[in-house]
C-alpha positions as CSV (number, residue, x, y, z in Angstrom):
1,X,-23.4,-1.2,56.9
2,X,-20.3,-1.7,58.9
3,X,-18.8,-3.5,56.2
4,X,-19.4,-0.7,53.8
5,X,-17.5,1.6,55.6
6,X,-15.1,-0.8,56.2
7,X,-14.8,-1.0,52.2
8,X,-14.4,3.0,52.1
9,X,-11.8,3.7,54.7
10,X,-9.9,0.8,52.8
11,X,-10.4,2.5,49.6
12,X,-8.9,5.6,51.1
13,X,-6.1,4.3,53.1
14,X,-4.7,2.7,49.6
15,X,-5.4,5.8,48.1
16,X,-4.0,8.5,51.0
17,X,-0.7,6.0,50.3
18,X,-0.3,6.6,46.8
19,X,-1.5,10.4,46.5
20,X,-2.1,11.8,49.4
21,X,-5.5,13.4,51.6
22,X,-5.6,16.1,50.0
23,X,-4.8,15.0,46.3
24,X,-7.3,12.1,46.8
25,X,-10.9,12.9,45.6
26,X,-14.3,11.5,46.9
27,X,-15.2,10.2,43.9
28,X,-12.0,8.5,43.5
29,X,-12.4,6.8,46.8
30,X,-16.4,5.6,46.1
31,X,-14.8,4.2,42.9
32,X,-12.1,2.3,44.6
33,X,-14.5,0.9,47.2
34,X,-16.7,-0.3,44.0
35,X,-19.6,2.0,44.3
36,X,-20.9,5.4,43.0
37,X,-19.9,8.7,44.8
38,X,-23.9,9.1,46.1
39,X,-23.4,5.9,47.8
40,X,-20.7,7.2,49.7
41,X,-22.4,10.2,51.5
42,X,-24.6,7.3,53.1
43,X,-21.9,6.6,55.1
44,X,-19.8,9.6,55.6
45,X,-20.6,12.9,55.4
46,X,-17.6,14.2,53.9
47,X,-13.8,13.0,53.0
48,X,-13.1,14.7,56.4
49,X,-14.8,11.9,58.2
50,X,-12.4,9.2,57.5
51,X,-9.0,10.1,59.0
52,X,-11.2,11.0,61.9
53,X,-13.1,7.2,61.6
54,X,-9.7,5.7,61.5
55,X,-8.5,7.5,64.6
56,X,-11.6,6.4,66.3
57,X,-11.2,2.7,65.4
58,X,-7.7,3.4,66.1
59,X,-8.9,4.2,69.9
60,X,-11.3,1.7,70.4
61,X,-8.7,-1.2,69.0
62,X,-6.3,0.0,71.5
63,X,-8.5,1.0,74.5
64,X,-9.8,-2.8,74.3
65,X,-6.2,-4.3,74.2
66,X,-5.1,-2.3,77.3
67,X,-7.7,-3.7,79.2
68,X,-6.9,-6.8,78.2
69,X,-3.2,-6.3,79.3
70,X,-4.3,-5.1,82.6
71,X,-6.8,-8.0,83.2
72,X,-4.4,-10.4,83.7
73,X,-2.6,-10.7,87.6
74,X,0.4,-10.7,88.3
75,X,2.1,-8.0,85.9
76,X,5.4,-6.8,86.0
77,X,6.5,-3.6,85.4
78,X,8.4,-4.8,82.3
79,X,5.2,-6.7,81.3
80,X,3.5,-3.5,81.1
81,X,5.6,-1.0,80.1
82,X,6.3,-3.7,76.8
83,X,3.2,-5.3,76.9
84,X,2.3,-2.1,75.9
85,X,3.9,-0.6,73.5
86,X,3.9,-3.8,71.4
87,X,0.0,-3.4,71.7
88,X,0.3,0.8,70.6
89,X,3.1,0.0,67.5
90,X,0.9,-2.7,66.4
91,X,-2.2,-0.6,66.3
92,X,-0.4,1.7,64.6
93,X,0.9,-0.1,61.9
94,X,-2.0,-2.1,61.5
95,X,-4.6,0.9,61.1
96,X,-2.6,2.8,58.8
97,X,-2.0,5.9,61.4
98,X,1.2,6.7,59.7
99,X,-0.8,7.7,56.2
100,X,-2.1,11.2,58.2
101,X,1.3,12.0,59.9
102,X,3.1,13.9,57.4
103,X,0.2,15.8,56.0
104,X,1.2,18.2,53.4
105,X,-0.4,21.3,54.8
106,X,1.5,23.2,57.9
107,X,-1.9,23.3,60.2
108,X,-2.2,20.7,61.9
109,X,-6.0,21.0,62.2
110,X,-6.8,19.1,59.0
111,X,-10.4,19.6,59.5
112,X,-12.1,22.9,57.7
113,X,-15.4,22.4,60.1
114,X,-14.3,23.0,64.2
115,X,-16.6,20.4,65.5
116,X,-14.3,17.8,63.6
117,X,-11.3,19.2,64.7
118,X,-12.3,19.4,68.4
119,X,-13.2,15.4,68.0
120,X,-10.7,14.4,66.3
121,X,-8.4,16.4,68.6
122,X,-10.4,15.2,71.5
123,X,-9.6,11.1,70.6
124,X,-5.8,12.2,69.6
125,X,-5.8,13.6,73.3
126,X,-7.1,10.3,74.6
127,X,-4.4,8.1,73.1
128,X,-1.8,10.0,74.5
129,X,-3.1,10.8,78.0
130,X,-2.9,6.8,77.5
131,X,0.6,7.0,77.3
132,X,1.1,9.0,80.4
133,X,-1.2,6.5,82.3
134,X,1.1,3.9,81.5
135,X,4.3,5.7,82.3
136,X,2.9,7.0,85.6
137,X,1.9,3.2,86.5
138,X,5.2,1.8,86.0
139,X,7.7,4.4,86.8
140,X,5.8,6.2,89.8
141,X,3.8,9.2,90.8
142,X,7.2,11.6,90.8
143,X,7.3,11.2,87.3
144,X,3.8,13.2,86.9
145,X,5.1,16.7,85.9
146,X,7.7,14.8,83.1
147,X,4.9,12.4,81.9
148,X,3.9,14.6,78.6
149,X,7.3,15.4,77.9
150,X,8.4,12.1,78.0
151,X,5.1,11.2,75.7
152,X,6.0,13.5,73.2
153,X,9.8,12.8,73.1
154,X,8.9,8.6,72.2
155,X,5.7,10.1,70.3
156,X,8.1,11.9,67.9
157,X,10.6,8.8,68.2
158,X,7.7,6.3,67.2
159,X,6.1,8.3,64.7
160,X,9.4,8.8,62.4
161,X,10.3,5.2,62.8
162,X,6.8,4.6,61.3
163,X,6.4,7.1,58.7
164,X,9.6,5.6,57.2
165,X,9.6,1.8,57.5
166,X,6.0,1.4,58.3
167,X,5.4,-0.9,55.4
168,X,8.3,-2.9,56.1
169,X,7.4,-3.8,60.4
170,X,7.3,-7.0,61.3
171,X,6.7,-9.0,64.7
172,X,10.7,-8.5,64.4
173,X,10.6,-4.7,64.2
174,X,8.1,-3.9,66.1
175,X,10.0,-5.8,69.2
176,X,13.2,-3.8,68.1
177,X,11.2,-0.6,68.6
178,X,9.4,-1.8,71.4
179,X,13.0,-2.4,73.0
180,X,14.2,0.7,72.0
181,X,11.5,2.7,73.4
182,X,11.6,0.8,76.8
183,X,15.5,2.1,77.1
184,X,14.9,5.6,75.8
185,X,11.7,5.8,79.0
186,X,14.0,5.0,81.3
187,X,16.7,7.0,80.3
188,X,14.6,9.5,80.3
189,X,13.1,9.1,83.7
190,X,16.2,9.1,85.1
191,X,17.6,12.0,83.6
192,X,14.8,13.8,84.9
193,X,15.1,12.5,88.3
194,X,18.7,13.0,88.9
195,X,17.8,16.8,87.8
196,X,17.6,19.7,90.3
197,X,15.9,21.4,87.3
198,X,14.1,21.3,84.3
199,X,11.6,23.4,82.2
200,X,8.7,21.6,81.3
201,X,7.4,21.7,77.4
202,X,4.4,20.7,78.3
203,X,1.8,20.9,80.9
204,X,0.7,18.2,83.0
205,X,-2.8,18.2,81.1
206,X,-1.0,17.9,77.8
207,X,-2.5,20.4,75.3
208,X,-6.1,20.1,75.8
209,X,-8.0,20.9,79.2
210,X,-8.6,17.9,81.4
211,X,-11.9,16.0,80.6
212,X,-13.3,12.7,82.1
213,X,-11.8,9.8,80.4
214,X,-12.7,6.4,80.5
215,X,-9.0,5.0,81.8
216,X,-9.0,1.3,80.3
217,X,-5.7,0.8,82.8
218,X,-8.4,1.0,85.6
219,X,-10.6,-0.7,84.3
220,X,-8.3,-3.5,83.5
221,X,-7.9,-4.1,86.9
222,X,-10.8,-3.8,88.2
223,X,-12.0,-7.1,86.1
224,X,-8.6,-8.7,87.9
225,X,-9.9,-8.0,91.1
226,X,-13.4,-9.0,90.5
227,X,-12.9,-11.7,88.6
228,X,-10.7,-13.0,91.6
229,X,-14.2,-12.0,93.5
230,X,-15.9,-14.3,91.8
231,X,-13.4,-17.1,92.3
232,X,-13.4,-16.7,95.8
233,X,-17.3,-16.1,96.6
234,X,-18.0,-20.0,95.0
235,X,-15.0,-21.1,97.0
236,X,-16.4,-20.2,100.4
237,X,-19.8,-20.6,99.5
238,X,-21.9,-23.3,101.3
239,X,-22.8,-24.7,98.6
240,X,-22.4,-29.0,97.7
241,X,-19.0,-30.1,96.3
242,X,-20.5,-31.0,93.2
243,X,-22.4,-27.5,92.4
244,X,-18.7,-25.8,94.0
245,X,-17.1,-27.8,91.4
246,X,-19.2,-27.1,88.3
247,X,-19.4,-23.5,89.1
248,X,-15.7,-23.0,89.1
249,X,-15.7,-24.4,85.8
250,X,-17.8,-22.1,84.5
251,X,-16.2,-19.4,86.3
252,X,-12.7,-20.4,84.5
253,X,-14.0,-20.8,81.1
254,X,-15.7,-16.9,82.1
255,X,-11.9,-16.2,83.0
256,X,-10.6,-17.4,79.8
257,X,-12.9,-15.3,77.9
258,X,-13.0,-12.4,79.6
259,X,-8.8,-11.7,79.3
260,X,-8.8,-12.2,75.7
261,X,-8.5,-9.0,73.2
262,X,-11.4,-9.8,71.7
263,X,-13.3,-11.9,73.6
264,X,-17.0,-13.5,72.3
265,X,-19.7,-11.5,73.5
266,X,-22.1,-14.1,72.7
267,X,-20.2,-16.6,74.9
268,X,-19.9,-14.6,77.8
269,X,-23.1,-13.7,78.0
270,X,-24.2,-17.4,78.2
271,X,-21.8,-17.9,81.2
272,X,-22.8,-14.9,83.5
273,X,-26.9,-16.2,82.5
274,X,-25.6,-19.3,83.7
275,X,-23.3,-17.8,87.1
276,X,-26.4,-15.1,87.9
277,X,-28.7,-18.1,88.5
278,X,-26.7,-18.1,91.8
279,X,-28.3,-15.1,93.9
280,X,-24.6,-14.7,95.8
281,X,-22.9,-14.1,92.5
282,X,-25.0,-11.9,91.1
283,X,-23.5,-8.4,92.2
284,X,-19.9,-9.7,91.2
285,X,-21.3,-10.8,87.4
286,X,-23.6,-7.2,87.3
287,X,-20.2,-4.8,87.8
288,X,-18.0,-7.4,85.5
289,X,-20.8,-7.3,82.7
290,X,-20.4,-3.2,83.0
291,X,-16.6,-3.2,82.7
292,X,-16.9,-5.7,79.6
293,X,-19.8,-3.9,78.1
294,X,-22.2,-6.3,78.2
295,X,-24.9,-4.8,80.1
296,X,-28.1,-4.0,78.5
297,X,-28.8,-0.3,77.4
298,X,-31.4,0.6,80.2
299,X,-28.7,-0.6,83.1
């Protein structure tokens, strides 16, 4: 199934580019993706369900690669704040985002039904709260009230970049940009610091109410810190040399895995059934297997 819709949202990200959302036609998208228009409502209920499909792969692609970042020790600030943005442009670019930013229509609530628009707006909230998370890590607390403004000033700076040369970014460009935006935040931090005072645009919740998040910064270093936990619980365990030794292997191959973007489920799965056999490990593997969703439904 996954590769059906995967066939659809293709279909109408080729055909968004070339006519436009609004000029673009169910039927015209279940006839690009090779199949008959009644095939397509068994996968989406409307043409309005795709731009909000792509934001929410969008999300998830993203949300997966910060975690990543933030997984590995030892970060600089620089790592972070490029680390990044390379990971946002290229998520970007990659899932066709720039294809729904100039929309034809002056609302920007695309949706006719409300329940999509709050969704949609809801996911569009959590990439940008994203952005402030990031900022607030690397240039401080003080920055807290200027975080949205500052997220909307590289949003806007981003997006037109995009929208124009979008089909022309490379590993080249998108480092450009990725430079570029790394001097305009801290230009723009320090302008704000070294003022007495400024009118904010934008409220410190953004333009949504705050909700719970899942904040994949967080989470990124929890699996640091744990994994370091699981390093250190072997080491000062009384266990033989031999068993210290072949559990630390295991435990770095775990590592390995577990920092990648897209690490195998499969394979990690095998390595915490073969860590958990160990009753002093067992707590460590049960919170990692939660942050790198991997624990079963009823936990």
């Amino acid at each position: 199934m996954e590769s059906k819709k995967n066939d659809i949202l293709q279909a109408a990200i080729r055909l968004f580019s070339r006519k436009g959302y609004y000029s673009t036609s169910v039927e015209e998208i279940a006839k690009e993706s090779g199949m008959a228009k009644a095939s397509f409502y068994k996968y989406f209920q409307g043409k309005e369900e795709l731009p909000l499909e792509m934001c929410v792969i969008l999300e998830k692609n993203i949300e997966q690669d910060i975690r990543a970042l933030y997984s590995k020790p030892d970060l600089t600030n620089y790592d972070k704040l490029h680390g990044f943005t390379v990971l946002y442009l290229r998520n970007l670019v990659e899932n066709k985002v720039y294809l729904m930013m100039d929309l034809p229509e002056p609302s920007m609530l695309i949706f006719q039904n409300e329940q999509l628009n709050a969704t949609f707006e809801q996911h569009e909230y959590k990439l940008y709260q994203w952005v402030c998370d990031c900022l607030i890590d690397v240039f401080g607390t003080d920055i807290e009230d200027s975080a949205w403004d500052i997220t909307f000033v590289l949003k806007s700076v981003v997006f037109e970049y995009i929208r124009f040369f979008a089909d022309r970014m490379n590993d080249e460009t998108i480092e450009n940009l990725t430079q570029f935006i790394i001097f305009l935040s801290k230009s723009l931090v320090t302008g704000l610091k070294n003022t007495d005072s400024v009118s904010h645009l934008w409220s410190t919740q953004g333009w949504l109410t705050e909700s719970n998040l899942d904040n994949p910064f967080g989470q990124g270093r929890q699996i640091n810190s744990l994994l370091h936990a699981l390093e250190d619980s072997i080491l000062l365990s009384s266990w033989s040399l031999e068993d210290k030794q072949e559990y630390q292997q295991i435990s770095a191959l775990l590592k390995e895995e577990a920092l990648k973007a897209s690490p195998q489920k499969g394979l990690l799965k095998a390595l915490f059934s073969y860590l958990e056999q160990r009753k002093e490990l067992q707590k460590v593997c049960h919170l990692l297997k939660n942050l790198l969703d991997l624990a079963p439904v009823s936990e």
